[in-house]
N, C-alpha and C positions, 0 to 999 in steps of 0.2 A: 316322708314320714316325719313325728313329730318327736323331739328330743322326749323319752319317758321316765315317769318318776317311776324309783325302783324303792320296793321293799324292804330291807334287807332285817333279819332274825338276829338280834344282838348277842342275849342271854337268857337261859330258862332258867328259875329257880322259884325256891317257895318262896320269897323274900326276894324283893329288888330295893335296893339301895341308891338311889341319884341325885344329883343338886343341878338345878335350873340355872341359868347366868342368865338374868335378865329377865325381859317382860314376857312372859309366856300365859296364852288364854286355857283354861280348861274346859273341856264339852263339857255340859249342864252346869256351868258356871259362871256368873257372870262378873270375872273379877280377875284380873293379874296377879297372876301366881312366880315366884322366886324362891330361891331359898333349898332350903335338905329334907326329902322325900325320901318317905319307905313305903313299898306298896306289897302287899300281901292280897291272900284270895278269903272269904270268909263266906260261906251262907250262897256260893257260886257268884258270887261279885267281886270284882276288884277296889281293894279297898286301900284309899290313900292316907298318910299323915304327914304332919308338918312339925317338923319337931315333936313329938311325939303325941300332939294332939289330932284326929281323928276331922280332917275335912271334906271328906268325896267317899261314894260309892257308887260304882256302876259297871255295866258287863263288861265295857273295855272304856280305857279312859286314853284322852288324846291330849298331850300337851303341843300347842301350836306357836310357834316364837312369832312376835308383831314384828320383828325384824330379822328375816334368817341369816341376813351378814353378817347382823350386830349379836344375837342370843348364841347361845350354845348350852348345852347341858351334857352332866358327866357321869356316869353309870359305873358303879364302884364292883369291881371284882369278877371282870369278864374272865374267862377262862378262854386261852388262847392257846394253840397247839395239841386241841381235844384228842388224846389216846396215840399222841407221839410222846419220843424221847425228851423235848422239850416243853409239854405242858406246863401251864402253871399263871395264875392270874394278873390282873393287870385293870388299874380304873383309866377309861378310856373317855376321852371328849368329843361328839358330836356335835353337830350343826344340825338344821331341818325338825322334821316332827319325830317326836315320841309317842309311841302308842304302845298300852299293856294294855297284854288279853289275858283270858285263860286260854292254856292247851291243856287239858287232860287233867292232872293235879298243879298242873303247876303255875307258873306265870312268864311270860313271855314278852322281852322287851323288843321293841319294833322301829328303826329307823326309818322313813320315808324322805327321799330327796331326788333332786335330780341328777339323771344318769352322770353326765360330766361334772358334776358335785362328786359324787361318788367315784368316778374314775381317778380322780386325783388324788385322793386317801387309797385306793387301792395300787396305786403305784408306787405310793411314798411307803403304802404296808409291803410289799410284794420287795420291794428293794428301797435303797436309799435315794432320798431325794436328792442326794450328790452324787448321781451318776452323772455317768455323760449324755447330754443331749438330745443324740441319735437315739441311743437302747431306749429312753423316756419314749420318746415317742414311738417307736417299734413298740415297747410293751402297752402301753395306751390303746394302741389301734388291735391289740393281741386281746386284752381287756374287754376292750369295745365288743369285739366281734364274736370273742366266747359269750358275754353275756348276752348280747341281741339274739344270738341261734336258739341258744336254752329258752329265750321268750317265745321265740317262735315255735321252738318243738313245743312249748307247754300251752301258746293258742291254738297251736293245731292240735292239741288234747291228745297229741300222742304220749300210751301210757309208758309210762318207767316206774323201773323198781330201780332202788338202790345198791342193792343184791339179787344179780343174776346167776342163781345154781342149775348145777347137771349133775345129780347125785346116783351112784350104783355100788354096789360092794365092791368094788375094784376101782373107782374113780369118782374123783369128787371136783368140781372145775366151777371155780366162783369168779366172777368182774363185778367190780363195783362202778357206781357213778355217784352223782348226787342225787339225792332226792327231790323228786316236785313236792316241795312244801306248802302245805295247804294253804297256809294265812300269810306267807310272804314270798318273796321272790328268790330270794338267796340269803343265806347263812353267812356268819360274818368272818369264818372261819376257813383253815388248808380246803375243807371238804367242798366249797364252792370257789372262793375266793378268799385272800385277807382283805380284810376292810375292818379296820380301826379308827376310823372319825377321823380327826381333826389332827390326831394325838403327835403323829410322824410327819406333822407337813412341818417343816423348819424353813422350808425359804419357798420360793415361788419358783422352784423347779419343773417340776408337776404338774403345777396351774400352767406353765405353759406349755408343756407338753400337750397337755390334755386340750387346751386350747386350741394350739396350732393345727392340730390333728383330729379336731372336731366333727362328730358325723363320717367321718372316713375311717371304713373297715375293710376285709380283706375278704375277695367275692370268689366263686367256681361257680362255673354255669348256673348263672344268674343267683346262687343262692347266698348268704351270708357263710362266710368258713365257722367252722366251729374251732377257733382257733386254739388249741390247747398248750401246755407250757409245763416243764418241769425246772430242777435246779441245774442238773447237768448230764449230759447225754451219752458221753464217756467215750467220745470220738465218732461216731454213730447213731443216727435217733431212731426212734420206732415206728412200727406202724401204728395204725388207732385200731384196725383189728382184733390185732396181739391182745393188747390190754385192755380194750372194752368190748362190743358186741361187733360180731360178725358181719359187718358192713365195711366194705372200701371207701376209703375217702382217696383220690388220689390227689388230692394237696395234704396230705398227711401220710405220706410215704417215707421211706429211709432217706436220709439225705448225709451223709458224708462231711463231719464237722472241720472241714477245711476250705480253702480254696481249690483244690486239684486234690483227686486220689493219689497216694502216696507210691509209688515205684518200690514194688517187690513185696506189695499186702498183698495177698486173698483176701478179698472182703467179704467171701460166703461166710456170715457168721452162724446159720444155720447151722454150718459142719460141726461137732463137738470139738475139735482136735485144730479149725480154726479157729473157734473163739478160745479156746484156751489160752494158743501162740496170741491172740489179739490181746488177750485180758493182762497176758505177762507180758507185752511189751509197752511203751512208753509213747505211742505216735504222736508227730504232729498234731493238733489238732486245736480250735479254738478254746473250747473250753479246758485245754490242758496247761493249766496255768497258777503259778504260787504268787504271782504278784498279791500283794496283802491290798495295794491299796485298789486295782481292779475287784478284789474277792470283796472288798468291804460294803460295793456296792450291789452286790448278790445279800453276801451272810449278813444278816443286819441283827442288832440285839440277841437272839438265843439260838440264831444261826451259827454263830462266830464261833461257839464250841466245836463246829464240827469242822475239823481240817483236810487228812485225808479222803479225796471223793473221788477227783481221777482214778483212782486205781486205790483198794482196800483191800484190809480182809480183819475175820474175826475168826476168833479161835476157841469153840466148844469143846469140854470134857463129855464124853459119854454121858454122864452124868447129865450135864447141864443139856446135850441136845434131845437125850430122852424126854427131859423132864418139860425141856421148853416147847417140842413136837406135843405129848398128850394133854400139857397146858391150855394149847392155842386151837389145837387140832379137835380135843374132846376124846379123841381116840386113842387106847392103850396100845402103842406098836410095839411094847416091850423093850429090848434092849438095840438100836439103830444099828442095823448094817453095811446100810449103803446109803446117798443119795446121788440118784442118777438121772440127768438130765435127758427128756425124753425126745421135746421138741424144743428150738429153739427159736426168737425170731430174728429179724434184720439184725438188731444190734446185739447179736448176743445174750439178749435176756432169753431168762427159759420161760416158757409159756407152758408147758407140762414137765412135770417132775415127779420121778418115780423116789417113793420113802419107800426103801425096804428094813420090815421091820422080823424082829424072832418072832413074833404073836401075827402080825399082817404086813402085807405088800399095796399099798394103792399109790396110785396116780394124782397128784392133785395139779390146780391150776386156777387161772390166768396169774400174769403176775405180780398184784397185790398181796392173793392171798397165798402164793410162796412164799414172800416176805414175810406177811402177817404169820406164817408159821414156826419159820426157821429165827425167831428175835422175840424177845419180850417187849419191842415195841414194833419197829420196820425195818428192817435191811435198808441201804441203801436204794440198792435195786437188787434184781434178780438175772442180772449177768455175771453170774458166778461161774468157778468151775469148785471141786472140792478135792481134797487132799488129806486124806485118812491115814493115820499116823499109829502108833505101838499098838499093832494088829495080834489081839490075845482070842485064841481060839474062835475065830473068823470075826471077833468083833471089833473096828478100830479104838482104841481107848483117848484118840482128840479128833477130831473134825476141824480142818483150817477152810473154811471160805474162803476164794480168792476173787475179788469183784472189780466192777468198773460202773461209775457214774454212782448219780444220786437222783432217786425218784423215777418214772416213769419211761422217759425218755422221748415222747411223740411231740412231735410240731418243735415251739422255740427250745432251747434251750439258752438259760437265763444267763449261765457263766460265758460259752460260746457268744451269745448275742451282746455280753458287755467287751467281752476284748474287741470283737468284731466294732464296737462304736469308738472303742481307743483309739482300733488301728485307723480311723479314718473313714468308716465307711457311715452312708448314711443309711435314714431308718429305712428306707427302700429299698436300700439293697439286702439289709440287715432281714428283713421280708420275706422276701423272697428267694432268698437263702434256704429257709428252712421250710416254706410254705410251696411247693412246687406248684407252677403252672398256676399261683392265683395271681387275682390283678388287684389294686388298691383302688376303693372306689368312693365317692361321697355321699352318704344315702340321706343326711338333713342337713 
């Protein structure tokens, strides 16, 4: 196969804002464009100006750089960390082509480049480009290989939704994924990938990563892995079941964030009364680690806020878990009397959980949208146990989360995989660590 240029969805708004660096051509135009551009939609055309005078109009407009080394262009006020705790804008610099379209009312800014173009900003966005080595290129080939499968499920026109429900009066059970976006390939955002251009490459870290490890992704019988990734895994990872659809991957199985299981664990985390003893103890384990200057290269810019991840918790007022449950939920459960974990998986996450409320009793799930419930933005994760505190006439009056890890928990995990490249290990090992039973392989 042949190295492929990827799509990717920058920014919707009614109003796009960018400046050009250098000689860039315009479709139906025959002339070298630079300079500060606003592009708005009018009369269902896309319409440009140049300092505030009025130059192009047409259904989509393509700006093309005569030199993609040498041009770059920079889109003012991307919105990064869309409907997390860290949201919040950011003018970002690209390389490659610009294309604005309409989607629906709005306008839609559109990167085109090539794959290993792209892998390299998504490295340098996903962590810093001062990591070690190793983890570069483990996450590269981790990159590589989630976005090649997503191509492939979407030539093979297998459908997806974004949101997968099972809804009843008594249980409500949602997975998300990404979206197959109609007019581009991936979003630039947590929800596909990060990909922020040009903005976070500071040295040629990355470039070589991405280099070195060129064409080489991580296979299972004969197929591309669908390699997936979260921040930290909290001494155990997940399955891809648990959290997405009903399909085994068995290189996306539990994997044990160490070198050797520990002596004198249960590591049935399924059990309630093990994951608890798991979530209150402290194990060995890769990604359990306060080095600031390993964490730096995971938590980068509005990561950095967040410190406790191995092992957390938060502490709701009746009040607040009321209000935050029929906020997110929709549903009035009236005053919270319990929350009970129903099913769990491999690592402790609960994958069902029972809200028992004074007005209703349901079920909800997978573990997203337990997050999405129990926080005005996201939990952690959802390897919690809970701790109900000045219990007034059978109601607790605080609610203490007590949790482990940060984000999903299936395939790499990112803190794990950085210590793992400190202590010495290469991106191979680093691999197949967390990817069972795949093989590394070079497919261009």
């Amino acid at each position: 196969m042949n190295e492929p240029n990827i799509k990717i969805g920058i920014l919707s708004a009614q109003e796009i804002n960018f400046e050009l660096y250098g000689d860039f051509n315009i479709n139906g135009i025959n002339k070298r464009e630079s300079g500060k551009f606003t592009a708005w939609q009018q009369n269902d055309r896309v319409m440009i100006s140049k300092d505030g005078v009025e130059i192009h109009s047409a259904a989509e407009v393509i700006f093309r750089p005569e030199d993609f080394e040498i041009e770059s262009f920079l889109i003012r006020n991307v919105v990064i960390g869309k409907q997390f705790h860290w949201e919040r804008k950011e003018n970002q610099r690209f390389r490659g082509i610009l294309k604005i379209i309409k989607e629906k009312n709005l306008l839609t800014a559109i990167n085109i480049i090539p794959l290993e173009e792209y892998l390299v900003s998504v490295i340098s966005s996903e962590m810093s480009p001062n990591s070690s080595p190793e983890l570069l290129k483990a996450h590269a080939i981790v990159s590589r290989g989630w976005l090649l499968a997503q191509l492939e499920k979407r030539n093979k026109k297998e459908k997806r939704k974004s949101v997968n429900e099972t809804a009843a009066d008594t249980e409500i059970i949602r997975w998300y994924d990404r979206d197959d976006h109609s007019n581009y390939d991936f979003c630039a955002d947590d929800h596909c990938q990060r990909y922020q251009g040009v903005t976070k490459i500071i040295n040629d870290s990355a470039l070589n990563a991405a280099d070195s490890t060129r064409g080489l992704v991580l296979i299972y019988d004969n197929k591309i892995c669908d390699t997936r990734f979260s921040k930290c895994c909290g001494g155990m990872t997940e399955s891809f079941e648990n959290v997405w659809e009903p399909v085994k991957h068995n290189y996306l199985s539990p994997v044990t964030d160490y070198k050797f299981e520990l002596n004198g664990v249960d590591y049935d985390l399924t059990n309630n009364k093990l994951a608890e003893q798991w979530i209150r103890s402290n194990p060995h384990a890769y990604c359990n680690t306060n080095d600031p200057r390993i964490l730096s290269q995971i938590l980068i810019d509005f990561d950095r806020a967040t410190t406790n991840f191995f092992r957390w918790n938060v502490e709701y007022t009746q009040e607040e878990i009321s209000g935050i449950i029929k906020e997110k939920s929709g549903i009035d459960f009236g005053r919270i009397k319990d929350l009970i974990p129903l099913i769990r998986g491999y690592s402790g996450r609960i994958i069902k959980l029972v809200i028992v409320g004074e007005k209703k009793e349901i079920i909800i799930g997978k573990e997203l949208e337990i997050r999405k419930t129990l926080s005005k933005s996201h939990l952690y994760s959802s390897a919690f146990f809970v701790e109900k505190k000045n219990i007034a006439a059978g109601f607790p009056q605080s609610f203490i989360l007590h949790g482990a890890g940060w984000g999903h928990g299936v395939g790499l995990c990112q803190i794990g995989a950085a210590v793992m490249g400190e202590k010495g290990y290469k991106f191979d090992e680093i691999l197949i660590h967390y990817f069972n039973g795949a093989k590394i392989q070079k497919i261009y």
